[in-house]
N, C-alpha and C positions, 0 to 999 in steps of 0.2 A: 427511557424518554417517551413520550405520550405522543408527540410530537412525530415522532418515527414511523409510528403507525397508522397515520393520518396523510404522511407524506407519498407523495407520487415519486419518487426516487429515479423514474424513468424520464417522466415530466424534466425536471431538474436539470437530472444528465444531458438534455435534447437543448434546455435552454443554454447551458453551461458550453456544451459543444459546436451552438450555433453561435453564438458569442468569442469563444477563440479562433472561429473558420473567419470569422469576420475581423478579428483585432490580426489574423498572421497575413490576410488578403491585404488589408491598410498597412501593416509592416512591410509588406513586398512591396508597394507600389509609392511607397516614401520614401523608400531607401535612398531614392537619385537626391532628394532633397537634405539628405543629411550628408551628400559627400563633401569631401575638402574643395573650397573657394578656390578658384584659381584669382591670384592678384597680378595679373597681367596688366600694367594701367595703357597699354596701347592700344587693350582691345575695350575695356572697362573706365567707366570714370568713377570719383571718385568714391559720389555719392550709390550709386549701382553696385558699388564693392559693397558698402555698408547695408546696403538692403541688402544684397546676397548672404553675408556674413547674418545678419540678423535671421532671415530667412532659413538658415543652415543650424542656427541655433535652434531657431521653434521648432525644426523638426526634432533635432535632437531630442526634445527636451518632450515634444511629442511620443516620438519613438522608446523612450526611458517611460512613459505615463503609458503606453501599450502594454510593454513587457512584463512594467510590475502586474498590471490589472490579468495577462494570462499566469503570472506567479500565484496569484492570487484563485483563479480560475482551475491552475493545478491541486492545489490546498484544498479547493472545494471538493473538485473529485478523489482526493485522496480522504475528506471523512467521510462520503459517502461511502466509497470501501471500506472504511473503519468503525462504520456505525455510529459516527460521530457529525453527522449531517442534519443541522438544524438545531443543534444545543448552544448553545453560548458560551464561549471560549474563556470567560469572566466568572461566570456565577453556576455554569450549568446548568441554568432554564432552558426551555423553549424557548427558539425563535419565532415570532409570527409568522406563519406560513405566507401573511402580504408583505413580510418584510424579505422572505425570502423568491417571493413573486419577482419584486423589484431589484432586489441585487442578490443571486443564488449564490454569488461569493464570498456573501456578510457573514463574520465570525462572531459576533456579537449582539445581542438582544439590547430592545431600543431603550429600556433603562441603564446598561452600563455604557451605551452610545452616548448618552446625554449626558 
């Protein structure tokens, strides 16, 4: 890979690690908003349920779009130990180094993206 040898691997790793300190800080601090709704309707009306309930889903659904993106974040660091950091998972080109500027996660080069 030509690509490998051009690559700052350290760079990378700093951005990759300061990116999951920051998705498992927003994980910790959602958590309250993903718990179970209490439907109490003495203390709740009825409309306030439904926000809540709505509310308790976007986190969900928030917190599911975290997890994959540090899934994703682990993957990255496992080809950089593999030596497979910056090839394209498709065709085995180069990634562009501003493509991997932008998302250090991306397994793909911007022709098999498209």
């Amino acid at each position: 890979m030509n690509n490998q040898v051009k690559l700052d691997l350290d760079h990378f790793r700093a951005i990759l690690q300061d990116r999951k300190e920051e998705l498992l800080h927003f994980l910790a601090e959602n958590s309250e908003g993903a718990k179970t709704v209490e439907l109490d309707q003495t203390r709740v009306g009825r409309l306030s349920r439904m926000d809540a309930l709505q509310n308790q889903e976007m986190a969900k659904e928030t917190n599911r779009r975290r997890q994959a993106e540090l899934q994703r974040i682990e993957a990255a660091f496992q080809r950089i130990e593999d030596g497979e950091f910056g090839e394209c998972a498709n065709c085995g080109e180069d990634i562009a180094i501003k493509r991997l500027e932008l998302d250090p996660a991306v397994i793909v080069c911007i022709n098999c993206a498209s």
